[in-house]
NUVO-497220 format. One record per residue (C-alpha): residue in one letter; residue number from 0; z, x, y. Coordinates in steps of 0.001 Angstrom, whole numbers, always signed. Layout:
BEGIN
node residuo=A num=NUM c3=Z c1=X c2=Y
...
END
This chain:
BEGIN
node residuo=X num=0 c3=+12869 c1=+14145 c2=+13143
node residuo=X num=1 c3=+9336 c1=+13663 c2=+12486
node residuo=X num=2 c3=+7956 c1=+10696 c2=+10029
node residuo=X num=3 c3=+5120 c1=+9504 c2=+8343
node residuo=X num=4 c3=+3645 c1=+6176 c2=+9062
node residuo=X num=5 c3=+4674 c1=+5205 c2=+5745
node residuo=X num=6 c3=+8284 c1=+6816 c2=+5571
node residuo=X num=7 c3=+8969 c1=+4759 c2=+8979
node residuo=X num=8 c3=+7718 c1=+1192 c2=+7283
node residuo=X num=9 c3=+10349 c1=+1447 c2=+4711
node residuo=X num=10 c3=+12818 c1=+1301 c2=+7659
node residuo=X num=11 c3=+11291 c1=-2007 c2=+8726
node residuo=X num=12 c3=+12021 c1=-5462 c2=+7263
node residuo=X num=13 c3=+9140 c1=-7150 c2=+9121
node residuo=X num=14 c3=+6742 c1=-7418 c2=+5715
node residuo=X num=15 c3=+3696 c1=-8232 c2=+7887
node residuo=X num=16 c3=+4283 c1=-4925 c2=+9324
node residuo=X num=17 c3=+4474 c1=-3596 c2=+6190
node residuo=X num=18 c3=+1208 c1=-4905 c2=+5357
node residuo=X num=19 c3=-556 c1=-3748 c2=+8021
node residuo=X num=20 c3=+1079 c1=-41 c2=+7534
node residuo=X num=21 c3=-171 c1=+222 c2=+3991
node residuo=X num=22 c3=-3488 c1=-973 c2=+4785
node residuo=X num=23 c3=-3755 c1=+1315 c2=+7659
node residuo=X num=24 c3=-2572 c1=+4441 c2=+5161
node residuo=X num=25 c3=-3415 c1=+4288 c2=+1932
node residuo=X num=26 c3=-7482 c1=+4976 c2=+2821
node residuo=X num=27 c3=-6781 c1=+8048 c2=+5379
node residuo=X num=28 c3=-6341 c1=+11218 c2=+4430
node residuo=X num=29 c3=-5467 c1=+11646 c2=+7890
node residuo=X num=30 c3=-2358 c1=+9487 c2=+8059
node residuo=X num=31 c3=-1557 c1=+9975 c2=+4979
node residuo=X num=32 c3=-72 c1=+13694 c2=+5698
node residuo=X num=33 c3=+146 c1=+12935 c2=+9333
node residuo=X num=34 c3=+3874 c1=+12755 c2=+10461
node residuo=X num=35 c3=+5034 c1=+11055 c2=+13870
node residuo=X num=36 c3=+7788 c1=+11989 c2=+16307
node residuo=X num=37 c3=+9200 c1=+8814 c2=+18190
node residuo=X num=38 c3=+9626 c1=+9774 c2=+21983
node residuo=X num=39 c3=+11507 c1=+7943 c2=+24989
node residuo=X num=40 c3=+8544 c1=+7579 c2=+27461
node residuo=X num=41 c3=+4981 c1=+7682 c2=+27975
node residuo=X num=42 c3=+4443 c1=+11267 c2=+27244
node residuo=X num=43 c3=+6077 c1=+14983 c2=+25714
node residuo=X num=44 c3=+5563 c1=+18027 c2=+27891
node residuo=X num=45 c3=+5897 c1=+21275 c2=+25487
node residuo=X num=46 c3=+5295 c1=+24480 c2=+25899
node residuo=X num=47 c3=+2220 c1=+25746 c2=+22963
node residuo=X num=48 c3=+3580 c1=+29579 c2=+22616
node residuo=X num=49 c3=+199 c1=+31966 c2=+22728
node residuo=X num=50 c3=+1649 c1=+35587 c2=+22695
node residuo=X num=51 c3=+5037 c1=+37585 c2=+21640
node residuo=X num=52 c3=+6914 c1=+39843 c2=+22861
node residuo=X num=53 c3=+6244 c1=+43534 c2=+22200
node residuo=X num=54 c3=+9127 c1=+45381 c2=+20561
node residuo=X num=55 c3=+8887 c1=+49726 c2=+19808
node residuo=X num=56 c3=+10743 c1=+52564 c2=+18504
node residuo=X num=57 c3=+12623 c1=+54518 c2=+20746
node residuo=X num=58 c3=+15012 c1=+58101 c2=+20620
node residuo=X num=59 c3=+18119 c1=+58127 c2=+21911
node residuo=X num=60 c3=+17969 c1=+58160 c2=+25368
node residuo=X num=61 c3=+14707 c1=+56516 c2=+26007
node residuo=X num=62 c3=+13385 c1=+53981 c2=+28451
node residuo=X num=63 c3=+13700 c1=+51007 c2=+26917
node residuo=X num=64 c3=+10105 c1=+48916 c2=+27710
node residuo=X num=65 c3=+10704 c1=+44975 c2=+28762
node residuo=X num=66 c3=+8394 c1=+42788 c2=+27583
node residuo=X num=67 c3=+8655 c1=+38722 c2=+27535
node residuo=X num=68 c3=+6233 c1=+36061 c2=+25676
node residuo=X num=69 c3=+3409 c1=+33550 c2=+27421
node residuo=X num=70 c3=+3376 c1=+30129 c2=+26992
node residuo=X num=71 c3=+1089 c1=+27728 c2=+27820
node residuo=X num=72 c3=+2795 c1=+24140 c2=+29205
node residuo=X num=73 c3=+770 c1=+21002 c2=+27483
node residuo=X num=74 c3=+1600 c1=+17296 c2=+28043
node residuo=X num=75 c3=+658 c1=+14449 c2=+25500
node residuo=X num=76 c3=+544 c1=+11116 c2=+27053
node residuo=X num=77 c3=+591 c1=+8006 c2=+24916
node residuo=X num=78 c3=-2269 c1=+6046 c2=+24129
node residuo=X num=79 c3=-2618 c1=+1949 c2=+23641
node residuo=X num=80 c3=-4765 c1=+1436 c2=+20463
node residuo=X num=81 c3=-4902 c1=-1744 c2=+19369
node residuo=X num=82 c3=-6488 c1=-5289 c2=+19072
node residuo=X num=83 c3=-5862 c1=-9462 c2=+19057
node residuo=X num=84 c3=-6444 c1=-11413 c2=+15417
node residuo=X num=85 c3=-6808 c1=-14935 c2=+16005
node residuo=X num=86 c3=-6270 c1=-17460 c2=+12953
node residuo=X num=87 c3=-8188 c1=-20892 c2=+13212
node residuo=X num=88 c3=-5308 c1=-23167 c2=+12383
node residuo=X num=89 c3=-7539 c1=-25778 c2=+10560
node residuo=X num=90 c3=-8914 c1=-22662 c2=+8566
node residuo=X num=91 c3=-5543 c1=-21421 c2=+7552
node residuo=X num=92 c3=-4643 c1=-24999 c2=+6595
node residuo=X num=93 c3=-7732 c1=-25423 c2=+4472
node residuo=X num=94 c3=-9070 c1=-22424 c2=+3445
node residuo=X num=95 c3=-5809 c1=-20803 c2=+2071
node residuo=X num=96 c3=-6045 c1=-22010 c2=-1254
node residuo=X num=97 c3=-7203 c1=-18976 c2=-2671
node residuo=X num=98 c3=-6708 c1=-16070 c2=-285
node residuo=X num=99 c3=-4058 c1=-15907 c2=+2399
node residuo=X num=100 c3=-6632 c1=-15955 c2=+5468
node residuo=X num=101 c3=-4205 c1=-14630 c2=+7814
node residuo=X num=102 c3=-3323 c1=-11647 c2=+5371
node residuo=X num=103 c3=-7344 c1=-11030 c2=+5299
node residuo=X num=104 c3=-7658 c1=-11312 c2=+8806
node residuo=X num=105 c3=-4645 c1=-8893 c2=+10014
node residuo=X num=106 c3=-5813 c1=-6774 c2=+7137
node residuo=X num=107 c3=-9214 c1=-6248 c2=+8786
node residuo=X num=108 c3=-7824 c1=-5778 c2=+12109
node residuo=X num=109 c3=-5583 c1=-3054 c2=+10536
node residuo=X num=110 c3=-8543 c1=-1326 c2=+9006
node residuo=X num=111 c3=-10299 c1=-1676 c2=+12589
node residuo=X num=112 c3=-6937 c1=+280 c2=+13897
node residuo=X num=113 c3=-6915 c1=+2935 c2=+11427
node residuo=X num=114 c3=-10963 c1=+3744 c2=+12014
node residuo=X num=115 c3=-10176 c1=+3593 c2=+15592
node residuo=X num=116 c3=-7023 c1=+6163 c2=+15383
node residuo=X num=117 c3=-9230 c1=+8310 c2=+12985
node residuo=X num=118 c3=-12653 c1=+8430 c2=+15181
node residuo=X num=119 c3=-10024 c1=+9691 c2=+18102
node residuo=X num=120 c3=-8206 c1=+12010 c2=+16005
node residuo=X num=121 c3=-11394 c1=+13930 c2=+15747
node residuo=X num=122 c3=-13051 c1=+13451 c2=+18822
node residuo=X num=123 c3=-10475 c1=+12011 c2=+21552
node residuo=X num=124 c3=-11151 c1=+13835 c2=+24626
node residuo=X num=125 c3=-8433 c1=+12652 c2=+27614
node residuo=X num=126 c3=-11021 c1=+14346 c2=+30170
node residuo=X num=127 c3=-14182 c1=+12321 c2=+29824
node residuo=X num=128 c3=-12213 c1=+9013 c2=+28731
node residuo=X num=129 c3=-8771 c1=+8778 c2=+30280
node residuo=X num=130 c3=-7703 c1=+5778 c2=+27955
node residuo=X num=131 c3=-8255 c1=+8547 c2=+24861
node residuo=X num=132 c3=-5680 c1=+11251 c2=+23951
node residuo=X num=133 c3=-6942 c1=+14716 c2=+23128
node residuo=X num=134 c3=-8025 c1=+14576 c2=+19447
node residuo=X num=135 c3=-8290 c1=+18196 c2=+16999
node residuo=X num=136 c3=-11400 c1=+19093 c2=+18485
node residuo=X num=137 c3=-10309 c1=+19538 c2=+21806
node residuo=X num=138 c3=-6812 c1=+20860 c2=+20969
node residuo=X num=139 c3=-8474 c1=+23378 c2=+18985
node residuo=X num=140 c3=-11123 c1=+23531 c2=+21962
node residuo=X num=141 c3=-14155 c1=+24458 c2=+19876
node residuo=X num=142 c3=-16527 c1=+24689 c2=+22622
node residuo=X num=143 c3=-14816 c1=+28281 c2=+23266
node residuo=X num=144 c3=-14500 c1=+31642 c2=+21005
node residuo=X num=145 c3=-11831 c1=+32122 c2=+20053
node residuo=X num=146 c3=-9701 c1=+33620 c2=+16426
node residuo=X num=147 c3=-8858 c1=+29658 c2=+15681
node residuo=X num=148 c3=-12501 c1=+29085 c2=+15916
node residuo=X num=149 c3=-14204 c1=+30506 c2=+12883
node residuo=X num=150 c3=-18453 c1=+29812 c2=+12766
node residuo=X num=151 c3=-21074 c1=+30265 c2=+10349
node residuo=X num=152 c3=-23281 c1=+32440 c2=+12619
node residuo=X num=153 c3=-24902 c1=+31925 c2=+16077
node residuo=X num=154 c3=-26339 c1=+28778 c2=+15434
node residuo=X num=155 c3=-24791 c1=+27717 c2=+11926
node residuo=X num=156 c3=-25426 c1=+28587 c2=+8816
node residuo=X num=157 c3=-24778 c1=+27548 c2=+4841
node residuo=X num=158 c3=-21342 c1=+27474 c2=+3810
node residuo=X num=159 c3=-19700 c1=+29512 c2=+1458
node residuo=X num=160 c3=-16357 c1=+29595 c2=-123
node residuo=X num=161 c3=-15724 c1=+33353 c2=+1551
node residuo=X num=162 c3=-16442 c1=+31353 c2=+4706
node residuo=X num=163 c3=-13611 c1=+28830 c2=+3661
node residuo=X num=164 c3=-11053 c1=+31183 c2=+2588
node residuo=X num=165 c3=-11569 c1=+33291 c2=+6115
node residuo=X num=166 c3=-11010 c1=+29356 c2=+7779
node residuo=X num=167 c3=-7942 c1=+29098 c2=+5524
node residuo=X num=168 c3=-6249 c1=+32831 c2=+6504
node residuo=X num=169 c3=-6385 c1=+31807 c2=+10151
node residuo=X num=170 c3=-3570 c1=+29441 c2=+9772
node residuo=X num=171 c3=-734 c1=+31876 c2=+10193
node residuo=X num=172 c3=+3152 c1=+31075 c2=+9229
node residuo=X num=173 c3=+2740 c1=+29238 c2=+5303
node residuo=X num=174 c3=-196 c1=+27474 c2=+4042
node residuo=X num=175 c3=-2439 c1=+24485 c2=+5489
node residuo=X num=176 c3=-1349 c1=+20756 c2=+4572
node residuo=X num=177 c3=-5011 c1=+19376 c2=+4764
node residuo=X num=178 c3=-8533 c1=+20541 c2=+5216
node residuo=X num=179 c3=-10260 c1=+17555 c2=+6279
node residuo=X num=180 c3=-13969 c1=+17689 c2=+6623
node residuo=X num=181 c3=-17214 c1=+15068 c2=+5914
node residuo=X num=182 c3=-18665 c1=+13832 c2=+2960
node residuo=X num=183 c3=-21577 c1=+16098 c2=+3025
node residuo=X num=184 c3=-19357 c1=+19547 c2=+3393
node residuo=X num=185 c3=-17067 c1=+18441 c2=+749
node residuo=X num=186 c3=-20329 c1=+17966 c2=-1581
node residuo=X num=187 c3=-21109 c1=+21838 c2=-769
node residuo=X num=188 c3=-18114 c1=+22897 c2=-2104
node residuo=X num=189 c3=-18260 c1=+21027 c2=-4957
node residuo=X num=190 c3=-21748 c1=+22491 c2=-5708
node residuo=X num=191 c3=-20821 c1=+26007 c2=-4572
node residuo=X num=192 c3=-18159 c1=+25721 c2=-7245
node residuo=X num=193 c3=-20270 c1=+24565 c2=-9770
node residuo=X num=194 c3=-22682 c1=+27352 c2=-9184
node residuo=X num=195 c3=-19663 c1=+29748 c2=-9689
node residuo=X num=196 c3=-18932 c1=+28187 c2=-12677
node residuo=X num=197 c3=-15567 c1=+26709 c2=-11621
node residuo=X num=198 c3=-14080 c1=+23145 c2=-11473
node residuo=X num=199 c3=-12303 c1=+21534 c2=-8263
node residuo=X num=200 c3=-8736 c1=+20667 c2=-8935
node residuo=X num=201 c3=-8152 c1=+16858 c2=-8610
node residuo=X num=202 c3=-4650 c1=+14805 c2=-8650
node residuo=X num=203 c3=-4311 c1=+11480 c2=-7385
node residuo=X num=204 c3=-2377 c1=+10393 c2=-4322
node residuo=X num=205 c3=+491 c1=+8563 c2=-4152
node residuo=X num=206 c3=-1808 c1=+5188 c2=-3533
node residuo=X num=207 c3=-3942 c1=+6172 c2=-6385
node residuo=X num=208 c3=-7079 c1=+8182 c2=-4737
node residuo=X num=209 c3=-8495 c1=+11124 c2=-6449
node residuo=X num=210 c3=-7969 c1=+13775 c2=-4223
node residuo=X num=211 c3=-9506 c1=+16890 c2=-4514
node residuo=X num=212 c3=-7520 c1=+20977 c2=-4042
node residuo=X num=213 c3=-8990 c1=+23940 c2=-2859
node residuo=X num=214 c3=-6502 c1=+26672 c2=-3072
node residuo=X num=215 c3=-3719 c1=+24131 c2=-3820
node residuo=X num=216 c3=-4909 c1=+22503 c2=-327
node residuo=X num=217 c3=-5485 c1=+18860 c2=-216
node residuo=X num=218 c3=-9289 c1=+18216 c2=+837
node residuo=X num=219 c3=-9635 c1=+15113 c2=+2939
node residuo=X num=220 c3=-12303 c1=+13364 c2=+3661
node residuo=X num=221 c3=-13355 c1=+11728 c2=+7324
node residuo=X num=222 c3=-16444 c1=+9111 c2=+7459
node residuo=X num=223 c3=-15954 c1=+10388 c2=+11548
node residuo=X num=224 c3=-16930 c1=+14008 c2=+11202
node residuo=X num=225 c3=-20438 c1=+14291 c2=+12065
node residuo=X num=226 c3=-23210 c1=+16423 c2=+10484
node residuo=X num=227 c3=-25261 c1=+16452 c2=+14027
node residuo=X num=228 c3=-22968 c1=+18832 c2=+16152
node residuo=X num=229 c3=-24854 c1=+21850 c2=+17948
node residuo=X num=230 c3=-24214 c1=+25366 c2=+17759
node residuo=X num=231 c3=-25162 c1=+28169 c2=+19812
node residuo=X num=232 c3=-23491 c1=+31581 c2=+20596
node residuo=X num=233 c3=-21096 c1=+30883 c2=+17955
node residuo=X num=234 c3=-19762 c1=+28093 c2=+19623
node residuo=X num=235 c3=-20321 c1=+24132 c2=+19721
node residuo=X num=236 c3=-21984 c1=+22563 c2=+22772
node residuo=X num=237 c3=-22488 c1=+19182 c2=+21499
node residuo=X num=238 c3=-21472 c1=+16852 c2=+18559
node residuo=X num=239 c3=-25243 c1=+15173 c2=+18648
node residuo=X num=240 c3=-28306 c1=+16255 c2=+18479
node residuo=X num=241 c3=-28117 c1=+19077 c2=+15697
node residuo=X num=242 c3=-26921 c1=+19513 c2=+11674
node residuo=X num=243 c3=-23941 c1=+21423 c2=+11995
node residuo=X num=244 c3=-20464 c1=+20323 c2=+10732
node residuo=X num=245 c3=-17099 c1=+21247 c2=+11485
node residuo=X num=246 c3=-14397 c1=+21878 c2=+9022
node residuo=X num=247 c3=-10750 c1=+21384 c2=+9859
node residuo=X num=248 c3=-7571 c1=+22636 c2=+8394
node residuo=X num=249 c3=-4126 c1=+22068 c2=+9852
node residuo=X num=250 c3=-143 c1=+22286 c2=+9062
node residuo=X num=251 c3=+1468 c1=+19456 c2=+9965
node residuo=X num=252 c3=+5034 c1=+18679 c2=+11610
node residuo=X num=253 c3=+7389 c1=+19600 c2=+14250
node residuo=X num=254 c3=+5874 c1=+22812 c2=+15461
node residuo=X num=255 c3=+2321 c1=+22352 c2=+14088
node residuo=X num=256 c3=-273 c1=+19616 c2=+14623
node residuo=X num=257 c3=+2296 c1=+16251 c2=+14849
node residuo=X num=258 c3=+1346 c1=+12567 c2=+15998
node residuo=X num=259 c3=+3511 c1=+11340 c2=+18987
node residuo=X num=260 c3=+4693 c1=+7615 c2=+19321
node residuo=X num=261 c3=+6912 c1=+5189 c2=+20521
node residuo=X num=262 c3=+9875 c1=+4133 c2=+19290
node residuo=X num=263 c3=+9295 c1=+1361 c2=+16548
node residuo=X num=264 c3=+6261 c1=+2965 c2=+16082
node residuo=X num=265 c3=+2775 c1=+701 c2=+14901
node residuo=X num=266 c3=+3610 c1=-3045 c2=+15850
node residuo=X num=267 c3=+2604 c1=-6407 c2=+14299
node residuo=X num=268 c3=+3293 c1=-8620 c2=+17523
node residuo=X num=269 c3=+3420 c1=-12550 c2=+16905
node residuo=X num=270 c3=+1450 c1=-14050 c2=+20065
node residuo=X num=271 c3=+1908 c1=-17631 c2=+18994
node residuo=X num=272 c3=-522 c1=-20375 c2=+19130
node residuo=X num=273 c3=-2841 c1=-20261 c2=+22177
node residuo=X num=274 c3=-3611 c1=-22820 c2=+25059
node residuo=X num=275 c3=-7242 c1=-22587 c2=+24641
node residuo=X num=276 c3=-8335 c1=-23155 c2=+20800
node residuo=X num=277 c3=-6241 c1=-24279 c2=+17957
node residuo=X num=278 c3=-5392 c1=-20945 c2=+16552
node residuo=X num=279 c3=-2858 c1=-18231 c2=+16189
node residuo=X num=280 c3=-2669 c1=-14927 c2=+17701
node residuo=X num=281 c3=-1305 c1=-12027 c2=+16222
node residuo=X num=282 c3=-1663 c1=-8364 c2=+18466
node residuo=X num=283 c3=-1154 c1=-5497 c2=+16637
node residuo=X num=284 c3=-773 c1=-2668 c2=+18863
node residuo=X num=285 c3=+145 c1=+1100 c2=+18585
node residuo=X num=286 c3=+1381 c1=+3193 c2=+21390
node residuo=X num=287 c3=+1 c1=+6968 c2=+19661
node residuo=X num=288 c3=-895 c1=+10481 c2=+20974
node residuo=X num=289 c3=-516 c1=+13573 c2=+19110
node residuo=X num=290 c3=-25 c1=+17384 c2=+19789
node residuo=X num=291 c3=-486 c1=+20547 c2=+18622
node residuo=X num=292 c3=+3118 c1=+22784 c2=+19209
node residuo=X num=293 c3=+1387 c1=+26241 c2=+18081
node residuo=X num=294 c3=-2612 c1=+27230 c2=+18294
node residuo=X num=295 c3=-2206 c1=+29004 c2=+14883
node residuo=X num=296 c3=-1140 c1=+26222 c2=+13084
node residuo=X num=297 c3=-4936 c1=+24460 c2=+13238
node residuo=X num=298 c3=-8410 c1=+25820 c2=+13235
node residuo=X num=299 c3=-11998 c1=+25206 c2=+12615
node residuo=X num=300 c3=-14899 c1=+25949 c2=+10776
node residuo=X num=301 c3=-18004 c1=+25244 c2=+13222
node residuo=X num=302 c3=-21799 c1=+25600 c2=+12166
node residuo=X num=303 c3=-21730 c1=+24384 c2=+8712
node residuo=X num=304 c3=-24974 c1=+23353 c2=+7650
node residuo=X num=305 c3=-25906 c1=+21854 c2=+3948
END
């Protein structure tokens, strides 16, 4: 059974790990929708189906035709994400008046955590930095054509909503859970909307964001998609360097685009006071990877320019 960060705090008692879950949650779109499977070792092997079988209509007395599906084997291996907060003891004894200094120092590690886990959700690539797991971009693999890589031209081009609603139709099997996307995209579609003379949907979250809907799909927003990728021959050859963007939309879960970790999942670890300095150490670490169980469950808009 697959979780959310948040879902699995409310099985914990440990409030510091409570804490550090809803700090880590409640700014990121990401995690927010994001569910986790717990596994039993350092990695999941699946199998990512890519083609069906072929079935026909036949007379009696035909040749019947045998035909079996392709699958291509993946492995996910877990990651270590994570970081030390020390706490000066002579600062938490006299400083604490007003603000918990501990609380304000695990909180900033937590945020630290989350922008780390985001950054490599995007742009984790296992090949050129082993201690990385793959993030969307290479799942998706949008340095290659292909029909869960949609682009605005040879070298990028203006958005437009048709553009959007062809990204949206390539998720096949029931409608995205999030398209994610940066700050300047999701200021085109505002203004493309505008121009049509049409209003964005809002709601707030759970946590009490505005969020914004396009087609009844949650748009997130990512401070860690760049507006600098390059894009030529309808495909991206480098995230610097240019003033493309990349959209993303994705179902989530079992089956779809689904984080991986460890059992007891993100960890507030007690260290205990140090040898060294007068201070505490608290380690929160996260053992994380994530997978992708079907190509057509994620795809991406490359080339967007403003």
């Amino acid at each position: 059974m697959a979780l959310t960060l948040a879902e699995a705090s409310k099985l914990s008692n440990d409030m510091l790990l409570q804490g550090v879950v809803e700090t880590i949650v409640k700014e990121s779109p990401i995690l927010q929708q994001l569910p986790f499977i717990e596994i039993v070792g350092n990695g999941l092997t699946y199998n990512q189906e890519k083609t069906l079988p072929s079935v026909d209509f036949y007379d009696v007395g035909d040749t019947w035709a045998e035909s079996t599906p392709t699958f291509e084997q993946k492995t996910a291996n877990l990651k270590i994400v994570g970081g030390d907060a020390d706490v000066d003891n002579f600062l938490k004894a006299t400083r604490s008046n007003i603000q918990d200094l501990e609380a304000a120092i695990v909180e900033l590690k937590a945020k630290a955590v989350r922008d780390k886990f985001e950054e490599t959700f995007i742009y984790g690539n296992a090949t050129t930095n082993a201690k990385q797991f793959d993030g969307i971009r290479k799942l998706i693999d949008t340095t290659t054509a292909s029909s869960q890589v949609i682009a605005m031209g040879d070298t990028g081009a203006t958005l437009t909503l048709a553009k959007l609603d062809e990204l949206i139709d390539a998720i096949k099997g029931g409608k995205p859970d999030l398209l994610l996307m940066s700050r300047r995209s999701r200021r085109k579609i505002n203004a493309l909307v505008r121009a049509a003379g049409g209003m964005m949907e809002t709601d707030r979250d759970k946590w009490g964001n505005f969020i914004q809907f396009w087609d009844g799909i949650p748009i997130g927003v990512s401070d860690w998609i760049l507006d600098t990728h390059v894009v030529s021959g309808g495909v991206e050859t480098a995230t610097t360097g240019g003033t493309c963007s990349t959209i993303y939309v994705f179902q989530v879960g079992e089956g779809a685009l689904c984080g991986l970790t460890s059992p007891g999942q993100l960890q507030a670890e007690p260290i205990g006071s140090l040898e060294t300095k007068d201070a505490t150490r608290i380690r929160i670490k996260w053992y994380v990877s994530l997978a992708l169980f079907s190509s057509i469950k994620s795809a991406a808009l490359i080339g967007v320019q403003d």
